[in-house]
N, C-alpha and C positions, 0 to 999 in steps of 0.2 A: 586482549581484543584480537578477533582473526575474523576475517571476511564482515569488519565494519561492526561484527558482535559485541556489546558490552554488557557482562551478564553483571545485572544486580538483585542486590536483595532488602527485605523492606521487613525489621526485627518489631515483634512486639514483645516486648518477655511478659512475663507477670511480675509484679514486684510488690515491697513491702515497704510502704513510707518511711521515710528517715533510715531507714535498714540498708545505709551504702554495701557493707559489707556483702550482703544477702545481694543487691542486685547487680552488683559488678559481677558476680560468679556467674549469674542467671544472663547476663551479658557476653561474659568469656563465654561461657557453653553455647549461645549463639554464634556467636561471632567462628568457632573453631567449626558449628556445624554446616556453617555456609562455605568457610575455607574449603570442605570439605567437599561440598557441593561445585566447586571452582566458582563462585561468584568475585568479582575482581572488586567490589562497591559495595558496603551493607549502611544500613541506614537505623537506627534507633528512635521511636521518641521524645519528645520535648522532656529533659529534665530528669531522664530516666534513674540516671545513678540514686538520687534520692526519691522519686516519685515527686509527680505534678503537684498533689496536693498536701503539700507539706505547709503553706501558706505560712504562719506567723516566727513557723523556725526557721526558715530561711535567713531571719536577724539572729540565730543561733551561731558562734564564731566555729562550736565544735563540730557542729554538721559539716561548714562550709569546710572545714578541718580535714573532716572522715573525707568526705567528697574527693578533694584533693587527692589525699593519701591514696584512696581506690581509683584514684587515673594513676598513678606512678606504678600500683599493682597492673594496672591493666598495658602500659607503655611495653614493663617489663613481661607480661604476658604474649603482646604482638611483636615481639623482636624478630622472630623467627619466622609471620607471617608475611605472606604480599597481599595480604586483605584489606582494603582502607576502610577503617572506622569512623564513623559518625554518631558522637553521643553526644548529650545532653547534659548540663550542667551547670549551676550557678558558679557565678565567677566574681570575684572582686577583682578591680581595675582600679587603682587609687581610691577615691572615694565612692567608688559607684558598684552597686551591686547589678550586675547583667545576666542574664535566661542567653544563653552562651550555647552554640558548639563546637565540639572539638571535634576536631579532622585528624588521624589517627594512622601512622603506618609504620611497620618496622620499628617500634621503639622509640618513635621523633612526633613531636607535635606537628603537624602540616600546616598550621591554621587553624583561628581561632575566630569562630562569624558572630557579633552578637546581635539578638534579637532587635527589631525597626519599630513593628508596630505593637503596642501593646494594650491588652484590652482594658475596657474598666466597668464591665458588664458584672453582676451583683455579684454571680458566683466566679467570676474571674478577675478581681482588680488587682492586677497584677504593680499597677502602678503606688500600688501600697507597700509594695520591696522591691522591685525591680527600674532600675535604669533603661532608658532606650537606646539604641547606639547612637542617635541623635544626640544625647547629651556628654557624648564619650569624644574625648581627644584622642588624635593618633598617636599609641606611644608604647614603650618597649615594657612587657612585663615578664615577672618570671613566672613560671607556671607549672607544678608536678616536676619539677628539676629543671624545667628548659627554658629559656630565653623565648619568649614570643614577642611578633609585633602584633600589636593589634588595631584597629582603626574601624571605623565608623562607615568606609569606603564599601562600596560591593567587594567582593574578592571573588576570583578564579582559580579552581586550582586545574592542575593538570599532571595528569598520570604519566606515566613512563612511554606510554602507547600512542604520547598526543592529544588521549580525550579530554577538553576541558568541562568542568562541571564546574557547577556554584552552590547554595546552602542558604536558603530561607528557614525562618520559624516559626510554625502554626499560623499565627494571626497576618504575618506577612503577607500571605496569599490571597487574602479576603480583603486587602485595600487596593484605593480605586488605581495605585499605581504600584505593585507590587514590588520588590526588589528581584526579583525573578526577569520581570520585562527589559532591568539594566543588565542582569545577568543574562541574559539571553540575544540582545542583541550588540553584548562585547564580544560575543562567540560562545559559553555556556551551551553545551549539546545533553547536557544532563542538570536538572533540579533535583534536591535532594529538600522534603520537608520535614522535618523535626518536631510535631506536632502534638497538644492532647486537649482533643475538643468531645468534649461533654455531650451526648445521644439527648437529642428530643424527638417531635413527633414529624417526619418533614426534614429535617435537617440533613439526614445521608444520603437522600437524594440530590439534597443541594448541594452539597458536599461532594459527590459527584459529577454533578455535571458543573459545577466551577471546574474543579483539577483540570475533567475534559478537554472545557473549552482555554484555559490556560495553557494546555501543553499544545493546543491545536492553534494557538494563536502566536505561539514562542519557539511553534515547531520546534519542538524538544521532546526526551522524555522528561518524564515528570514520577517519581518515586516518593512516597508520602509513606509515613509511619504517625500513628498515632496512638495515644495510651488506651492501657486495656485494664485486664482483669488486675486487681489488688488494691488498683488506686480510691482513693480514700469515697466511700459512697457517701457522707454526711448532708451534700444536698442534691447533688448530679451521680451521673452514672458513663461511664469510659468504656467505651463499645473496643476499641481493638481494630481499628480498621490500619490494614496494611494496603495498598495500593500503586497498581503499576501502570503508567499511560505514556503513550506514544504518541504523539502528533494528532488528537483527540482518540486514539486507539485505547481502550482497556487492555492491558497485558495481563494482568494477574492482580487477585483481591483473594483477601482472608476471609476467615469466617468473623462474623459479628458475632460478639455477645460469648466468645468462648473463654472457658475456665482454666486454659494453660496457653503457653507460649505459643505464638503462631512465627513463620518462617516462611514467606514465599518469594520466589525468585523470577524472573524474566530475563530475556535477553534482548537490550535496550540495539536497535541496527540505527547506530550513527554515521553511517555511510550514506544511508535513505535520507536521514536526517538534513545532513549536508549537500545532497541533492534538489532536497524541494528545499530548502532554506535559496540558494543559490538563482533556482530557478523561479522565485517567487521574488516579483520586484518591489512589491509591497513591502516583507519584511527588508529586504537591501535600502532601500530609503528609508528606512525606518533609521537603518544605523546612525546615519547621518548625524544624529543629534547629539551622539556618543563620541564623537572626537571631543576629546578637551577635557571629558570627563574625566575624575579619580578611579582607577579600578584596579585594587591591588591585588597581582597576581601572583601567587604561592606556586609552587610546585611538587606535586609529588610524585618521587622517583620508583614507579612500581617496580621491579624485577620482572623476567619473564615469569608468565604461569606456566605450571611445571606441568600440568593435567593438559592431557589430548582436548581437544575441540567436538565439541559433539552437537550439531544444532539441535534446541530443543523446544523452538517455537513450533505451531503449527504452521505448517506452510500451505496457501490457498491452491490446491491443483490450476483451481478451472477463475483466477480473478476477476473475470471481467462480467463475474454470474452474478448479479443479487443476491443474497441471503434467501432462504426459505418464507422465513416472515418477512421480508421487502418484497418479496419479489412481483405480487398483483403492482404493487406500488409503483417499483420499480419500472414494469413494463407498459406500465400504464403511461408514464413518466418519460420515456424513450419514444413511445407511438405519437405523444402531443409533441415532443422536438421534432421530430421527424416531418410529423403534420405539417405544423405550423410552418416550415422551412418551405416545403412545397407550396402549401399554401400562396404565399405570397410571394414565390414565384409564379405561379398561376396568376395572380391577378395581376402582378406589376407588367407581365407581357403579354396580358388580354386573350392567352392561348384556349383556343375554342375544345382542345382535347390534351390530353397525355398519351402516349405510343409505347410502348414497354414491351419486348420478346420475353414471351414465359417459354418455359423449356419444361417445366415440372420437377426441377431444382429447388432448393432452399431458398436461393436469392433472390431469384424472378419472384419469387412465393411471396418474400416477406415484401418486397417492393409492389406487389400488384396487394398485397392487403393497408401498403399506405398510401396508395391511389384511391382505393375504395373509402378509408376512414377519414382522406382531404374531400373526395369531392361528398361526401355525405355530409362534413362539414359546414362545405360552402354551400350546402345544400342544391349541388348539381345532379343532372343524369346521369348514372354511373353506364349508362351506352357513349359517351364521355370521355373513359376510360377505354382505348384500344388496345387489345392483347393479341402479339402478334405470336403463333406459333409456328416456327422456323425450321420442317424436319429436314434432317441433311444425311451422310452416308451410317452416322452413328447413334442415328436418333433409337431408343431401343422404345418398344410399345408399351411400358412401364409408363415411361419420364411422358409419353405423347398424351395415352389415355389421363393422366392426373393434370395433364397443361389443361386439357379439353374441359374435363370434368368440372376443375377448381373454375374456369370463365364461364361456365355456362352457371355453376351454382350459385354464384356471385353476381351474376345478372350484366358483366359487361361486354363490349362488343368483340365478337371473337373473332379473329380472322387466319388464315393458316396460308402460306406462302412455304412451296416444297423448292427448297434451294440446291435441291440435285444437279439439274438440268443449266441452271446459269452456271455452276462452279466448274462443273464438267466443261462447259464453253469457254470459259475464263485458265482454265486447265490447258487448252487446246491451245487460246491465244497466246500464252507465256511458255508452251514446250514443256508443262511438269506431267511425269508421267503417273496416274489416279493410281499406279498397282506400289505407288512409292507414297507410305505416309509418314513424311519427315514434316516439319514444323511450315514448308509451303502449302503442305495437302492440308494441313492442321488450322493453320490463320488464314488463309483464303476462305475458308467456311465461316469463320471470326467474323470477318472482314466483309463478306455476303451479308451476313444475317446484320452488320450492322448502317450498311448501308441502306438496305432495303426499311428501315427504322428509320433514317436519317429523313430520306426521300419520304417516305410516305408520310410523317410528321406538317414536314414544306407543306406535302398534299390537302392536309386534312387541317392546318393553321396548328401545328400543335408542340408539344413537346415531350420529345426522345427523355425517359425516366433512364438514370442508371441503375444497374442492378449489383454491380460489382461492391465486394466489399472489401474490410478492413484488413484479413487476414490474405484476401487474395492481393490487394497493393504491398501491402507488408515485404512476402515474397517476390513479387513481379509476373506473381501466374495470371496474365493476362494476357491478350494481345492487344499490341500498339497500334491504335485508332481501329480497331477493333473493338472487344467488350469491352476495351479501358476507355473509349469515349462517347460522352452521352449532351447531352443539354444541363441535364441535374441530378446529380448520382444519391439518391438519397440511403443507400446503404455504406455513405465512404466509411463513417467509423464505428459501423457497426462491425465487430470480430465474429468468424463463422463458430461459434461455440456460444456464443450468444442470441446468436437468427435463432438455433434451434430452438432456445427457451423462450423467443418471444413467438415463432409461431405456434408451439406448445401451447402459448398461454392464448393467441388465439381461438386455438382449436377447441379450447375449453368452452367457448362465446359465442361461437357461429351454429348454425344450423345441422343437421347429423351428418346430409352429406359431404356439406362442406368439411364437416372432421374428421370424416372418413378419410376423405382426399388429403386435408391437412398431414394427419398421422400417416401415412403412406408418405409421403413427400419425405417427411424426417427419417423413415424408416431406409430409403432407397440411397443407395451409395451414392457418396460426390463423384460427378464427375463431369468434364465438358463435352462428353459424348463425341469426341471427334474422330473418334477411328470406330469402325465396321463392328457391329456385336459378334460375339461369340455363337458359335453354329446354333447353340439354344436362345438365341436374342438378349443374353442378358447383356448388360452392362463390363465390355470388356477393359476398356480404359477407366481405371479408376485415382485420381486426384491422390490420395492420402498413399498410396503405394508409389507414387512419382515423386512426393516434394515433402510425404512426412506426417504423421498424424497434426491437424489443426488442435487438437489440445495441445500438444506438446508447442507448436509453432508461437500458438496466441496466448502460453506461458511465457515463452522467451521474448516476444515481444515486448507483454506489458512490462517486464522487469529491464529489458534495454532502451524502452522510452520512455519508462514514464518515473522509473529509476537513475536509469545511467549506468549499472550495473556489466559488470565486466561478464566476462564468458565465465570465469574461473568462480565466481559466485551464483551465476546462473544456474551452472553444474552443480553446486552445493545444493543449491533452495527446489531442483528439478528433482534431486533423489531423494529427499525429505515428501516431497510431493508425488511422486508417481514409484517413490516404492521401488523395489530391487528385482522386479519381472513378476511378482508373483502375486497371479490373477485374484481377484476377489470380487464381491460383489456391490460393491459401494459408488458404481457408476463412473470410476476413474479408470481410464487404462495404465497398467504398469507396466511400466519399461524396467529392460536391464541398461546396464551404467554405458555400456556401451551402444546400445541403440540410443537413450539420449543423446551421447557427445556428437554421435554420425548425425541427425540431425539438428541438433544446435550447430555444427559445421554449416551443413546448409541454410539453416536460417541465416547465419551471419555474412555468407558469401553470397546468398540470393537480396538478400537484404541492403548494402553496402551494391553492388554491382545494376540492381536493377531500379535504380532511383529515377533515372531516365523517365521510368512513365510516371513518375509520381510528380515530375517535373513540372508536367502539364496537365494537370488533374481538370474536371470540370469542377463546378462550384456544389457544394451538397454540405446537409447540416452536422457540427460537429454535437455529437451526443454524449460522448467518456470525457475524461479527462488523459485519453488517448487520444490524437488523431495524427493524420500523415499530411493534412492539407501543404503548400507549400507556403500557402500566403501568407502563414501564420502562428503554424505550429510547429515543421517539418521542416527548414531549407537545410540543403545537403546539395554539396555538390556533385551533380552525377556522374562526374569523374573521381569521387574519391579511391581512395584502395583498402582493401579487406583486408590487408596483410597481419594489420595487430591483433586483431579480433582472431583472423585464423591462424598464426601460430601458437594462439593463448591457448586453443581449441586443441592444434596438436601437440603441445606442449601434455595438456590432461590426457589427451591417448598415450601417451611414452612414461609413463609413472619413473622410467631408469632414467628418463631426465632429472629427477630431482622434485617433481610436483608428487602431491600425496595425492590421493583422489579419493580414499575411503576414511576420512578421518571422521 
């Protein structure tokens, strides 16, 4: 395991009923090609050494004989690996025959799970050879040369790395209390299923979405192996499904219905895992019921893996996007939270209007189109809706004509207040000299345009709309009682890499002008326009060249809130994401290794340092499973210090320290 990774893998071989000989080799040949592959975990299923459907020979002494024999082959095959093995096999235990797995490392038995629930369905009565562990006493057997304990208890094991995992069997899964549920909330950060369930019509869909919602409810992964091509067809047929899931996430699945061995891997992040376990207080009370209980814990002692670290998941550039096929959904989804949150702020304080500064920015943008979609709602006047446009020494005639454009095509009441003239007076009364623009000349203009909001709000009975969003509180790019404070911020946790895709989807829905203006707006650089344009009027202060590109920012973000996620993994999952500088066309910006670190510097220093304003947030609706609120999602003391986060930071710049950074 390195940066919380556990790569596993989930074996189907083909095999030949009663033929142990034949599928232990087709076993080893797996088993060495996953070693191969650095998976630390493989998984076989139900019963493989002899095949599922061996049914009446299973009372055969010589099978259970051959069986035996080909685990002692295979012990002494894994001596020399660190790969932990999971197969399948009938067991005798005193008098009881049991649907058994073995746990398998270096030569040594780790553990031996047997099977809970077992079926009694036409083509699977299992209960016609097989014992349950239900009827199994805790007690010492010998087994393939070794001395095991075995017991009826849930077991744990645990690798050399710490991870602990558990081991259900096929039918296990599919009752109403699973042994998975006790393994998962003794600690269990991986299930491993040994399974072989028979293709009907309907069934691998359900089959699916159980695993899902089991691994999403056990927050765990969830690794399942089920039998495939060879197994006996006399009334069913064994599809082959190999299967990887994450905290209801699919990581990886085989082909159905294939003619040879299948072999797929994933890499299970139980560092994630143990983050939303922790932060989830639902599952923590859960535990509770689990003091007192039997849970016997095995251990197995991995060795280091000898093969470099290579992540090989895909990592989400831009996480806080919707998927392609979500995304109408999605954003449809966001607009009615949003809504509704304003909404009923509007009616619970009877306010006769909303006030809101558009600038012809993103923010202003998305926030005056969920003015528009509340009061349409409540079926008001959207003259209703005041939009105030505020030009000041850096307003450029880009950001003015689109303020203008978007309020008139929109139909609400437009009003334009030029804050030169008072700033310059306010300049005079405090001594700052207007040819000096240092962060006075910068938030005095903040701090005008949000006043003039404030006051004219009182004026009109109304209520000052926030416009600020999640990426700018993130950083602290705001000014204090300035644009960071409003009445009701309804963009707090929206991230600026996500406005664009919902005014996008907008722009798609409103009228030509209005998407003329829309797509202009997304096209036109971030910025808070507070210093003087460039001799050609364009846009000289620009946002993303000051604090950092916002992909890059509202990356490191979601992975340090909504993760927990150290810097030193950030760095990892950021170069997997954005690529080693070199440009393409795929709508991701790619950085080199060192323009991320320089900025993950500053997010975590801007981050940790500028909590102050987040201290005093106003109230606005949380929409992710992201937010900075304090009241409830966010407290941080805003004195703490950035010290750990940033020497981790220069720790990854200094590689002669001792940190790798290209592994």
């Amino acid at each position: 395991m390195k940066y919380g990774y556990v790569k596993v893998a989930s074996a189907v071989p083909t095999v030949k009923v009663a033929d142990c000989v034949s599928n232990i080799k087709e076993i080893e040949s797996q088993i060495a090609m996953a070693e191969g592959q650095g998976a630390e975990i493989i998984v076989f299923p139900e019963l493989c050494v002899t095949g599922y459907t061996c049914q009446d020979l299973f009372r055969q002494q010589l099978l259970l004989d051959a069986t035996e024999n080909c685990v002692m082959q295979l012990l002494e095959f894994s001596r020399q690996l660190d790969i932990i093995s999971i197969i399948g096999v009938p067991l005798v235990a005193g008098d009881l025959l049991l649907n058994c797995a073995v746990v398998i490392q270096r030569g040594k038995i780790l553990g031996i799970v047997p099977k809970t629930f077992l079926p009694n369905y036409s083509e699977f009565y299992e209960k016609r050879w097989f014992a349950s562990s239900q009827d199994l006493r805790p007690q010492e057997i010998r087994y393939a040369g070794h001395p095991v304990f075995i017991t009826p208890a849930p077991q744990l094991f645990r690798t050399g790395d710490g991870v602990l995992f558990g081991v259900e069997i096929c039918e296990d899964v599919w009752a109403p209390t699973p042994p998975s549920n006790h393994l998962a909330l003794a600690g269990a950060e991986i299930i491993f299923n040994l399974s072989a369930s028979d293709e009907l019509i309907g069934k691998h869909d359900y089959l699916k979405s159980l695993l899902c919602q089991q691994s999403a409810r056990t927050i765990c992964g969830y690794v399942y192996s089920g039998a495939g091509f060879g197994e006996s067809t006399q009334d069913v047929v064994y599809g082959g499904n190999a299967l990887i899931y994450e905290n209801g996430q699919l990581l990886a699945e085989s082909e159905r219905f294939a003619m040879d061995s299948q072999l797929v891997f994933a890499q299970i992040d139980v560092e994630k895992l143990n983050a939303d376990r922790r932060s989830n207080t639902t599952f923590v009370n859960a535990q509770r019921r689990m003091i007192g209980e039997e849970i016997h814990i095995g251990r197995a002692e991995a060795a280091a893996v000898p093969h470099n670290f290579t992540l090989e998941r895909y990592v989400d550039p831009h996480p806080f996007i919707p998927s392609d096929g979500d995304m109408q959904k999605s954003c449809d989804e966001i607009f009615n939270i949003q809504v509704m949150g304003l909404a009923k702020r509007i009616l619970h304080t009877h306010a006769k209007t909303v006030v809101l500064g558009i600038s012809g920015g993103l923010d202003s943008t998305l926030a005056l189109l969920v003015c528009v979609k509340t009061f349409d709602k409540l079926k008001l006047d959207r003259k209703g809706i005041v939009g105030v446009t505020m030009p000041g020494f850096g307003t450029t005639g880009r950001t003015h004509r689109n303020a203008v454009s978007l309020m008139q095509s929109l139909g609400v009441d437009m009003r334009e207040v030029n804050i030169s003239k008072s700033v310059m007076q306010h300049f005079e009364d405090i001594g700052q000299d207007p040819d000096v623009h240092d962060v006075t000349y910068e938030n005095s203009q903040a701090r005008e345009r949000t006043q003039i909001l404030m006051d004219l709000a009182n004026k009109l009975n109304g209520l000052v709309i926030g416009t600020g969003d999640l990426s700018e509180l993130a950083l602290g790019w705001a000014t204090y009682n300035g644009d960071h404070m409003s009445m009701y911020g309804v963009n707090a946790s929206i991230p600026k890499t996500l406005i664009t895709y919902l005014v996008k989807f907008v722009a798609q829905t409103v009228d030509d002008k209005s998407a003329s203006t829309l797509y202009d707006v997304i096209a036109t650089p971030i910025s808070p326009e507070l210093i003087p344009a460039d001799e050609e009027g364009n846009i000289r202060q620009k946002t993303e060249d000051l604090v950092g590109p916002y992909e890059l920012h509202d990356f490191f973000l979601y992975h340090f809130l909504r993760n927990g996620f150290s810097p030193r993994k950030i760095f990892v999952l950021a170069k997997k994401a954005f690529g080693n500088g070199v440009a393409t066309d795929d709508g991701v910006g790619h950085y080199s290794d060192d323009v991320i670190l320089h900025w993950l510097g500053t997010f975590c220093r801007r981050f940790v340092n500028q909590q102050f304003k987040r201290s005093c947030l106003p109230d606005g609706p949380k929409v992710g499973s992201v937010s900075l609120s304090p009241r409830g999602d966010w407290r941080m003391p805003s004195d703490a210090m950035a010290t750990l986060w940033l020497d981790e930071v220069a720790k990854l710049s200094a590689p002669a320290n001792g940190e790798v950074v290209n592994e």
